[in-house]
C-alpha positions in Angstrom: 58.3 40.9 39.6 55.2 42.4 40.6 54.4 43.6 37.5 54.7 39.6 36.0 52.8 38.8 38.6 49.4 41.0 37.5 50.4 40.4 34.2 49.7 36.9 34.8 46.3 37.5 37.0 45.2 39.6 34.1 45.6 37.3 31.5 43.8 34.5 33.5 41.4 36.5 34.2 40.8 37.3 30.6 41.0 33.6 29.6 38.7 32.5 32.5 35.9 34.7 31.4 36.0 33.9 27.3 36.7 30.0 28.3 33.8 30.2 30.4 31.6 32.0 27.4 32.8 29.6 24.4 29.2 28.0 24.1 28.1 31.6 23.7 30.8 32.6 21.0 29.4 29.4 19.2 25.7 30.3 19.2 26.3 33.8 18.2 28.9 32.6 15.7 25.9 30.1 15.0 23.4 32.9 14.4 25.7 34.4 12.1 27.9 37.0 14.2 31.0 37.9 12.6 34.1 37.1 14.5 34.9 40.8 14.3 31.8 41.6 16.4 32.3 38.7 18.5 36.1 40.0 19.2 34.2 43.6 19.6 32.0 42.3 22.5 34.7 40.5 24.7 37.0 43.8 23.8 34.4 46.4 24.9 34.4 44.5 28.4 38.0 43.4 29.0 38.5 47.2 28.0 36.6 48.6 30.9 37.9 46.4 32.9 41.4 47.0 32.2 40.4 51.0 32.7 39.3 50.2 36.0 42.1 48.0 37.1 44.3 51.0 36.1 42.4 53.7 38.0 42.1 51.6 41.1 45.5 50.7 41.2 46.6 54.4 40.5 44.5 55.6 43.5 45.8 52.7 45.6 49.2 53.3 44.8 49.0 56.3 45.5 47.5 56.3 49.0 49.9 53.4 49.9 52.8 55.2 48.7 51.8 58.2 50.6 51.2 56.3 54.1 54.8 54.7 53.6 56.5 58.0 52.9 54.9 59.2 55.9 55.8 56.2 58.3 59.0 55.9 56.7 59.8 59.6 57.7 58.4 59.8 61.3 60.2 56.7 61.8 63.9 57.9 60.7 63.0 61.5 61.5 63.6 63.2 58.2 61.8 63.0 55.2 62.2 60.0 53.2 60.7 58.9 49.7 61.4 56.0 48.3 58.8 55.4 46.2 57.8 57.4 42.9 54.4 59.2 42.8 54.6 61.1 40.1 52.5 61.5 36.6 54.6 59.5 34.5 54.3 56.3 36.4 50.5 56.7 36.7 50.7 57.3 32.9 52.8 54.0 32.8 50.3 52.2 35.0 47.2 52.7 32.9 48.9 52.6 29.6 50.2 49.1 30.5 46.5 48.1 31.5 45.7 49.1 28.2 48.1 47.6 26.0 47.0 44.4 28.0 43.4 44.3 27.6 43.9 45.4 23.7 45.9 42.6 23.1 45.1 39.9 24.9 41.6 39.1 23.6 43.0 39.4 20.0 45.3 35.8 20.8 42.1 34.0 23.0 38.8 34.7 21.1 40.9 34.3 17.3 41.2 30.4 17.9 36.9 30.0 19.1 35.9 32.5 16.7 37.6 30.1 14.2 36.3 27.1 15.0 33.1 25.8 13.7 29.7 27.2 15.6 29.2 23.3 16.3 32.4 22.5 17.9 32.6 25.5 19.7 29.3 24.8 21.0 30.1 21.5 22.2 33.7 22.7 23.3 35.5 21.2 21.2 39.2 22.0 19.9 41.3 21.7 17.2 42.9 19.2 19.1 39.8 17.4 19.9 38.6 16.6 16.1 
């Protein structure tokens, strides 16, 4: 569930910031950009984001993990860890933020990268014409 859940702030994350740059995808595509350099630009930074997403949550995960293992344990009196800390879910962690932020781009920016430099400019769909 939680896992759905930042699956699902990612991606609107993702589509908030190329929505919010379509006029820009149109006046590069305008200039003469290739869509491949265009998909390049918005992968480069969804990328680093997605890296630091995974590092942040790895730390966090970690130091939250570690705080309940510890309460958990002074509370029953014997040492308790129900939670997993180990390499391979911190491996699991940043590979899924990678899958996501290599992918995700590839379905949003195809469709505006398609579309005319005029229509994207003036925000205009497939839909719309």
């Amino acid at each position: 569930a939680f896992s759905l859940f930042t699956l699902l702030l990612f991606v609107h994350y993702i589509s908030q910031v190329i929505t919010e740059a379509r006029k820009e995808i149109g006046i590069l595509r305008a200039l003469g950009t290739r869509s491949k350099d265009i998909l390049y630009i918005y992968l480069t930074m969804v990328i680093f984001v997605g890296v630091f997403s995974a590092i942040l949550a790895n730390v966090l995960w970690y130091f939250i993990t570690m705080f309940l293992h510890h309460l958990l344990s002074t509370a029953m009196g014997f040492k308790v860890y129900p939670f997993d800390t180990s390499f391979l879910t911190s491996i699991f962690v940043f590979g899924y933020c990678l899958l996501l932020s290599i992918f995700i781009p590839f379905f949003l920016i195809k469709p505006i990268s398609a579309a005319t430099p005029a229509n994207t400019i003036l925000n205009k769909t497939e839909r719309e014409k």
